[in-house]
Structure formats: structure tokens, C-alpha cells
N, C-alpha and C positions, 0 to 999 in steps of 0.2 A: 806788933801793929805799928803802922808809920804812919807819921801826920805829915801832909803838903803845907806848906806855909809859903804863902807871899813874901817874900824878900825883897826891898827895893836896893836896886846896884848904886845907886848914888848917896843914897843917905844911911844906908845900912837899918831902914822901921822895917820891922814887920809887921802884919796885919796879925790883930788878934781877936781873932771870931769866939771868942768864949765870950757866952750870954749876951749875944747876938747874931743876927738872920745870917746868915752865911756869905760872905761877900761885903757885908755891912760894918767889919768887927771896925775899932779902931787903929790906926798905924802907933807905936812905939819900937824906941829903939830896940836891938838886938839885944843887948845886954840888961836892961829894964823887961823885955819878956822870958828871958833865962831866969833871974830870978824870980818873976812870978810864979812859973810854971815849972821850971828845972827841968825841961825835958833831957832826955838821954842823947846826946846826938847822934847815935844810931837811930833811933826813931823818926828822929827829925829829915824832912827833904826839902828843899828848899826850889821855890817858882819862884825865877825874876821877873818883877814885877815891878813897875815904878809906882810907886805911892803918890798919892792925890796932888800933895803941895809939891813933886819933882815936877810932875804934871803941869802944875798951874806956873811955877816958876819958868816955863817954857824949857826943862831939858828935856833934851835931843834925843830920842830913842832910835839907836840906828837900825834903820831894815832896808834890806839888800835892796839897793837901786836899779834903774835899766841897767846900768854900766856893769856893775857886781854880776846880776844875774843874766850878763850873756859871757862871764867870764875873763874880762877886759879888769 
């Protein structure tokens, strides 16, 4: 079985939805949720996903521009 796990690319938290609503869990680091849970990283997939405070801190999430997506 594989878990999808929110990954944020700038801070390295993941979201940890255990014992709560789904999409609600809290963000901790990558290495603070390995040893909680020890998953096997073949199990594990990882969705980039910027976490709250990358959010709030104003980083840049790039998504392809007019420029980009006409190829330029």
C-alpha cells in the first residue's frame, strides 16, 4: 500500500494527517515525521505542496506564465 504525503519544496514539513480531517493534519519537518511513523520509503509518495507558513511568508510558487506556455 502507498501513502501520498504533502511535501513542501522549500522547507522540507510535511503534512501529517494522522488523527485528523484530512487535509487538516499539521506540517512538521521530514525528519520529525520519519521518526514518528518510520514509514518505509517505498511506501511513501511524495505531493509538492507548499505548507501554510511558505504560503504566508510570500514564496513564489512557479506556474508556467503566458511566456512559458506559448513556448518562448
Amino acid at each position: 500500500m502507498h501513502v501520498l504525503i504533502p511535501l513542501c519544496c522549500f522547507c522540507e514539513k510535511v503534512r501529517d494527517d494522522e488523527g485528523a480531517e484530512v487535509g487538516q493534519g499539521r506540517w512538521v519537518h521530514l525528519k520529525t515525521y520519519h521518526a514518528m511513523h518510520n514509514p518505509l520509503l517505498d511506501e511513501v509518495w511524495f505531493s509538492p505542496t507548499p505548507c501554510p507558513d511558505c504560503k504566508y511568508r510570500g514564496v513564489n510558487v512557479r506556474v508556467l506564465d503566458k511566456e512559458d506556455s506559448h513556448g518562448h
